[in-house]
TIRO-967378 format. One line per 2 residues: for each residue x, y, z of N, C-alpha, C. Coordinates in Angstrom, 3 decimals, padded with zeros to 6 digits. Layout:
X:Y:Z:X:Y:Z:X:Y:Z  ...
***
This chain:
000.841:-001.176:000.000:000.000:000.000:000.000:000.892:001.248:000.000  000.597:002.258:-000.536:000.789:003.592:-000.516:000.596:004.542:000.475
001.357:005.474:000.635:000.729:006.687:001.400:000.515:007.857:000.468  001.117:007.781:-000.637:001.018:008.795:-001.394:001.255:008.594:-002.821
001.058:009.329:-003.661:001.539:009.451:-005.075:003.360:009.130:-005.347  003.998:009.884:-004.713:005.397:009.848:-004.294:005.610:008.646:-004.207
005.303:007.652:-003.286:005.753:006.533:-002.923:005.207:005.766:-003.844  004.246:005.776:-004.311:004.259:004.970:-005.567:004.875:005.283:-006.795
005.477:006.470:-007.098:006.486:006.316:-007.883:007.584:006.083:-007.736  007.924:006.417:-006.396:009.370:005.775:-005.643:009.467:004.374:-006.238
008.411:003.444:-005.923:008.272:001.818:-005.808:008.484:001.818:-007.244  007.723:002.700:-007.977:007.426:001.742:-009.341:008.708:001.892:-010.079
009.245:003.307:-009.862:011.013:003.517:-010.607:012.154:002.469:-009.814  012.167:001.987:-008.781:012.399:000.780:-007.853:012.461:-000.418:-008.538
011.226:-000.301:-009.225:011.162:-001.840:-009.540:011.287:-002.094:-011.425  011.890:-000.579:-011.758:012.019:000.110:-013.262:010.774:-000.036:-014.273
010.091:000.024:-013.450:008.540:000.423:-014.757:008.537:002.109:-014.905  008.966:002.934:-014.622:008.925:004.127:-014.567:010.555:004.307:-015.421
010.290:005.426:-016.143:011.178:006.116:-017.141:010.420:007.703:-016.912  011.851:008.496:-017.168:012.043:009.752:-016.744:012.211:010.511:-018.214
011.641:011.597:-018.247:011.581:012.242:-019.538:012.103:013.751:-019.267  013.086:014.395:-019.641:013.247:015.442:-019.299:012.987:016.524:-020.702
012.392:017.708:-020.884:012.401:018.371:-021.935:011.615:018.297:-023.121  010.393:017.438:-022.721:009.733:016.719:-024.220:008.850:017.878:-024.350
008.113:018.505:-025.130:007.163:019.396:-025.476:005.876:018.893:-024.924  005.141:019.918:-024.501:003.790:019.240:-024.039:003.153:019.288:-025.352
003.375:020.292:-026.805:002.296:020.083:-027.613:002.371:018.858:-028.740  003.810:018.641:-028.766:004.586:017.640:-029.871:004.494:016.848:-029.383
005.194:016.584:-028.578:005.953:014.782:-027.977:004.964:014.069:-026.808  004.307:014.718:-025.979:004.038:014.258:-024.780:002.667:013.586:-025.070
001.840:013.765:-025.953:000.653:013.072:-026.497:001.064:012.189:-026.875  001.805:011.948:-028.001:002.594:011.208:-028.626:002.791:009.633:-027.776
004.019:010.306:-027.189:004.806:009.150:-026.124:003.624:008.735:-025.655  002.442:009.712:-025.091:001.310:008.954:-023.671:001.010:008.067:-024.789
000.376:007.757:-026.265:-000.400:007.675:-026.926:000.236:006.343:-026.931  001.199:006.521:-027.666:002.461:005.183:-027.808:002.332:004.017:-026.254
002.351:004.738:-025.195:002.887:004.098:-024.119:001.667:002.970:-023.551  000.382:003.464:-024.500:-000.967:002.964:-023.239:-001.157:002.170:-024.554
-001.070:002.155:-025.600:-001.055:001.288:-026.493:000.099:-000.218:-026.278  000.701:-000.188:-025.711:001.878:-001.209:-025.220:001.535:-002.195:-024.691
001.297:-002.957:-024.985:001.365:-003.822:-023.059:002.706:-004.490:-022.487  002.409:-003.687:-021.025:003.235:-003.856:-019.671:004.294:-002.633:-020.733
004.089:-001.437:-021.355:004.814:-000.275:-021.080:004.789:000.813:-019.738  006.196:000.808:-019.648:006.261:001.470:-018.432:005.650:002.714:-018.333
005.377:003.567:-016.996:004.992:004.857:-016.585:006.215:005.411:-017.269  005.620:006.915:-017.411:006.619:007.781:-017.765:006.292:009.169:-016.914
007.021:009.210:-017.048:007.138:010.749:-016.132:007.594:012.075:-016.381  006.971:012.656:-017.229:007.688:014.018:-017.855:008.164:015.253:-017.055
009.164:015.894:-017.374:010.242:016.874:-016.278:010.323:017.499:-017.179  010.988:018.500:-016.735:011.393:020.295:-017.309:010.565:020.284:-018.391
009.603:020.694:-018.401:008.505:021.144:-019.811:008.267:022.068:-020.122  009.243:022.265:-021.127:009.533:024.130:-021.992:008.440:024.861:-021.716
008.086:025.780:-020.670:007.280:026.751:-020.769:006.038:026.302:-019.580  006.724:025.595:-018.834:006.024:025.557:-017.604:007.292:025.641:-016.131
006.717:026.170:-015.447:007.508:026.212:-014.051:008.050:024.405:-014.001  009.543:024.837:-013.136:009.916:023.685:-012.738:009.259:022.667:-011.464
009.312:021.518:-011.647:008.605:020.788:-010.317:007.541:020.283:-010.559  006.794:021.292:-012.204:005.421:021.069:-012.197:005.842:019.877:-013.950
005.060:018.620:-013.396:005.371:017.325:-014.179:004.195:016.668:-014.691  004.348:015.457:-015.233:003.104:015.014:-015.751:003.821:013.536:-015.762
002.713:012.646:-015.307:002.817:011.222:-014.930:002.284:010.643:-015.945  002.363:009.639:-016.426:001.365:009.177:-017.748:000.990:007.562:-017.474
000.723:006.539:-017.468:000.266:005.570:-017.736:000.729:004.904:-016.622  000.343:005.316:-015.696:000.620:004.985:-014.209:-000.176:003.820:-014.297
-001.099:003.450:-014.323:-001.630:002.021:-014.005:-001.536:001.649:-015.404  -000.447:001.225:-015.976:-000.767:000.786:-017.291:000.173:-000.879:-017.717
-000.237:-001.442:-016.375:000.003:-003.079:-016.169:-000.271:-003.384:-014.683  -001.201:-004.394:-015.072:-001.307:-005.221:-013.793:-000.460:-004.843:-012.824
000.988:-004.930:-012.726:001.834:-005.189:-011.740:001.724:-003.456:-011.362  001.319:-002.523:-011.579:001.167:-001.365:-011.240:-000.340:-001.370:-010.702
-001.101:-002.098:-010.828:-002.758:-001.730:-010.790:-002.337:-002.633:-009.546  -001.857:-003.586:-009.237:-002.341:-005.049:-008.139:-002.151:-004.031:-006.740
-000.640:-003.294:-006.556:-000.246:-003.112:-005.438:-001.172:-001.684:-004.794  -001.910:-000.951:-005.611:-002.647:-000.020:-005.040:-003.832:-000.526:-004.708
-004.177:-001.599:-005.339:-005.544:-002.232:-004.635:-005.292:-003.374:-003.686  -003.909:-003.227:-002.977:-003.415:-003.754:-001.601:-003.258:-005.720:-002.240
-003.335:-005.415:-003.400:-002.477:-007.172:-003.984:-001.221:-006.972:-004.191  -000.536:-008.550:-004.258:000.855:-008.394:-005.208:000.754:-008.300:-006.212
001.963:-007.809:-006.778:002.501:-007.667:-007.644:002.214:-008.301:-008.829  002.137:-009.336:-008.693:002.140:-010.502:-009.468:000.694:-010.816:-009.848
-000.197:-010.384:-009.075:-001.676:-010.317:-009.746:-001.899:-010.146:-011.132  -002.350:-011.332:-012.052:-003.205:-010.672:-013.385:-004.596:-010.107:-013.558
-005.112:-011.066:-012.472:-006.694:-010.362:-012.756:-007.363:-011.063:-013.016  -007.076:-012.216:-013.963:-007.419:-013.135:-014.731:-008.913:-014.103:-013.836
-008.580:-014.513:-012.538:-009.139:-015.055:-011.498:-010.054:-014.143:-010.981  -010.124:-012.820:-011.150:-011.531:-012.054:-010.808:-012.147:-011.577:-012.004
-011.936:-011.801:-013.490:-012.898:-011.852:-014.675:-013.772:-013.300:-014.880  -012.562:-014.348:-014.010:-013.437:-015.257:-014.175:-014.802:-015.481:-013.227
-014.361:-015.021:-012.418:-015.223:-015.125:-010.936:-016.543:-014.009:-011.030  -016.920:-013.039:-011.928:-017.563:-011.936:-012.452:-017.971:-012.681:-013.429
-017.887:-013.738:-014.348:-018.745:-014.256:-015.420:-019.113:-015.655:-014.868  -018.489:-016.047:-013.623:-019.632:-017.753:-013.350:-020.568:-016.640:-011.961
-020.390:-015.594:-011.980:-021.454:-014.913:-010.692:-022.679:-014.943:-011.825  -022.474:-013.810:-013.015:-023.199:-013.831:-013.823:-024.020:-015.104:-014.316
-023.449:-016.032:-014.503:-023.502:-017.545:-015.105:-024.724:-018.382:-014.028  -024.561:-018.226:-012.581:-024.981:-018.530:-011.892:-026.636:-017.253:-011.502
-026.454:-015.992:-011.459:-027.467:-015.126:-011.303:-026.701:-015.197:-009.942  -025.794:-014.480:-009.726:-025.346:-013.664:-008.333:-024.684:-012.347:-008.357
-024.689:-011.919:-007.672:-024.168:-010.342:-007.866:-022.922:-009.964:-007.132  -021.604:-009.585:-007.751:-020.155:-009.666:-006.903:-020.341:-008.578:-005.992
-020.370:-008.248:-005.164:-019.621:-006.922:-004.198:-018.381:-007.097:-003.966  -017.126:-006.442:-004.943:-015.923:-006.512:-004.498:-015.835:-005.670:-002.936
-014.805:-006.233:-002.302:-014.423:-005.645:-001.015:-013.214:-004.808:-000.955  -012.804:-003.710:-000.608:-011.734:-003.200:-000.446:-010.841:-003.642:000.732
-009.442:-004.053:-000.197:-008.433:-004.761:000.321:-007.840:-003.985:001.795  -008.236:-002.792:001.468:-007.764:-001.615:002.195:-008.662:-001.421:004.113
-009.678:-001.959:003.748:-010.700:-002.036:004.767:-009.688:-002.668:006.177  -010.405:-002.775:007.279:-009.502:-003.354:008.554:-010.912:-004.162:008.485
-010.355:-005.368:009.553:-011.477:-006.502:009.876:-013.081:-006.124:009.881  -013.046:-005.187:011.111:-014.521:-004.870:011.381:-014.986:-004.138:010.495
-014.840:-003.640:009.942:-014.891:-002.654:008.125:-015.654:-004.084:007.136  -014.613:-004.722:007.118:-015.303:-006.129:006.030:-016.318:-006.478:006.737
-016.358:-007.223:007.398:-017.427:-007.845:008.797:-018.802:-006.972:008.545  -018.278:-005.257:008.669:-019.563:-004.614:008.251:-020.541:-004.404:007.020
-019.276:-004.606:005.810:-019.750:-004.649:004.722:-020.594:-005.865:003.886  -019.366:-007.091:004.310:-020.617:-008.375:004.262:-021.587:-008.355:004.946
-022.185:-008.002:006.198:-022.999:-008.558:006.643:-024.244:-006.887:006.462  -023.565:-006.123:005.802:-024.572:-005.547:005.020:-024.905:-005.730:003.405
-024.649:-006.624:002.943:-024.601:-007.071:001.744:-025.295:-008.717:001.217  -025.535:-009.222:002.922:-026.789:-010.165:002.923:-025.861:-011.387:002.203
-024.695:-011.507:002.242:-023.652:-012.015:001.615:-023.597:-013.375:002.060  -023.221:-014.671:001.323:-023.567:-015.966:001.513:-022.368:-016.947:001.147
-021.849:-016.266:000.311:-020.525:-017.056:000.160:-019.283:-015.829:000.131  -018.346:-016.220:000.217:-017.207:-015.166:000.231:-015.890:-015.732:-000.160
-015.512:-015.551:-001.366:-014.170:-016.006:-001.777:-013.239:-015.016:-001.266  -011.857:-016.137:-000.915:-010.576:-015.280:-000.407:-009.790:-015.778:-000.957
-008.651:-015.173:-001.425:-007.649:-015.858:-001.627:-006.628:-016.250:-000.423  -005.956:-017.740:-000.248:-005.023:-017.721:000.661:-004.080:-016.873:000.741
-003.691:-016.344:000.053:-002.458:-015.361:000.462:-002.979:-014.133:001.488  -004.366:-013.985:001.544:-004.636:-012.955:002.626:-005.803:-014.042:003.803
-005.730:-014.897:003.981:-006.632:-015.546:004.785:-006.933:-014.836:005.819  -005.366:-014.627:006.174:-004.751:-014.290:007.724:-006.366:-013.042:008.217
-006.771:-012.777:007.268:-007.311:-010.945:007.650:-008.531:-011.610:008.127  -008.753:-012.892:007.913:-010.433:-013.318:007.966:-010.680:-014.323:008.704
-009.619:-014.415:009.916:-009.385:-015.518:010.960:-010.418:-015.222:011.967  -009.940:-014.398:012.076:-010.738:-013.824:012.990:-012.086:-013.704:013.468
-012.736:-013.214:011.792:-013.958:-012.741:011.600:-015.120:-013.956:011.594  -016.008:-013.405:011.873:-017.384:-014.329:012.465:-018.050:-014.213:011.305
-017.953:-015.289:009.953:-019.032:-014.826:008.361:-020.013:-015.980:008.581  -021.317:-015.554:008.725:-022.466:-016.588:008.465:-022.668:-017.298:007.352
-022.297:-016.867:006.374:-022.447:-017.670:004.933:-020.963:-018.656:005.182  -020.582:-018.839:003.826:-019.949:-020.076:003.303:-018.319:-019.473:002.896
-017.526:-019.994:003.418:-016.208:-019.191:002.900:-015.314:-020.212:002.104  -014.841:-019.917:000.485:-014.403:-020.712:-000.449:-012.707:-020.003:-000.529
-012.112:-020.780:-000.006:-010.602:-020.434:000.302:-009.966:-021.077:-001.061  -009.420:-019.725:-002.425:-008.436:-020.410:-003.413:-006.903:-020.244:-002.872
-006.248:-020.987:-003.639:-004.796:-020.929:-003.854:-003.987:-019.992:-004.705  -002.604:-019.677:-004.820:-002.102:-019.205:-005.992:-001.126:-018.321:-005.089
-000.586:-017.721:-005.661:000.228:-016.269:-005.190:-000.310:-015.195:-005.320  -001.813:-014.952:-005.864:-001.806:-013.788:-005.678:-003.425:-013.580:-004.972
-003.465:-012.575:-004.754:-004.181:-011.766:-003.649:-005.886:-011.170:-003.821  -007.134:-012.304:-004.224:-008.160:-011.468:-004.191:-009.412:-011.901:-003.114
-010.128:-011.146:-003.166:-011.475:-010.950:-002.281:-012.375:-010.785:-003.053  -013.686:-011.218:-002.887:-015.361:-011.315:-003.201:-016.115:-011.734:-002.145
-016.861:-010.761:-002.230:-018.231:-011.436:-001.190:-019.215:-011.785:-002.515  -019.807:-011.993:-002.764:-021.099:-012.684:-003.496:-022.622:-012.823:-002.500
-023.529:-012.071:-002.945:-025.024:-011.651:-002.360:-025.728:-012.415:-003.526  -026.516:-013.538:-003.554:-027.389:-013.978:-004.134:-028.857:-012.902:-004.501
-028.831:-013.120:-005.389:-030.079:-012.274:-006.320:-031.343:-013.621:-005.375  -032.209:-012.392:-005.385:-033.646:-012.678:-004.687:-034.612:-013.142:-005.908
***
């Protein structure tokens, strides 16, 4: 998780998905590059600096979530998250006639606790890699524990 914008670019130039641009034109180049960059897949963030005819300091970030491994860690997953396992889990809800309420990863125990059990919620997928958060918690419905390395949550509320 993040505390700020900063620290997530700290992490992401850290882990070299971030590239530094110094001097590009905002009217020529910087559309351009964004245009180029979100068209890519898994192209890195870019980060534009000194931009002819604007004060210094003042920058422009571009395709900040523009791969999984940038999208997983702000929604409190790893890294390594594709996603793949919550498109599937959104078309057998559909498949079945149930309705997902994703949960925010970000929530503390009694936060979830409040949200399922305002959501009339009956089954609740976790992934093992975060079990630990739901030891605790008292869920009346049905809890379906997957495997893998990476990191998701669903509550599921059955349609009436």
């Amino acid at each position: 998780m993040y505390s700020d914008l900063r620290d997530f670019m700290e992490d992401i130039d850290r882990r070299g998905e971030l590239r530094k641009l110094a001097g590009a034109d905002w009217n020529l180049e910087i559309g351009a590059l964004t245009e180029y960059a979100s068209r890519r897949s898994g192209a890195p963030a870019i980060l534009f600096d000194e931009i002819p005819g604007y004060q210094k300091g003042h920058r422009i970030l571009v395709n900040a979530l523009g791969s999984s491994s940038r999208v997983a860690p702000v929604l409190g997953m790893p890294s390594t998250f594709n996603g793949i396992e919550i498109v599937e889990l959104y078309f057998a809800c559909a498949k079945i006639g149930a309705v997902a309420v994703p949960i925010n990863l970000r929530l503390s125990g009694p936060e979830i606790a409040y949200v399922l059990g305002h959501a009339d919620s009956r089954l609740l997928v976790v992934h093992a890699g975060i079990l630990d958060r739901f030891q605790e918690m008292r869920f009346p419905g049905q809890m379906l524990v997957v495997g893998g390395d990476d990191a998701a949550i669903l509550a599921l509320r059955w349609q009436r």
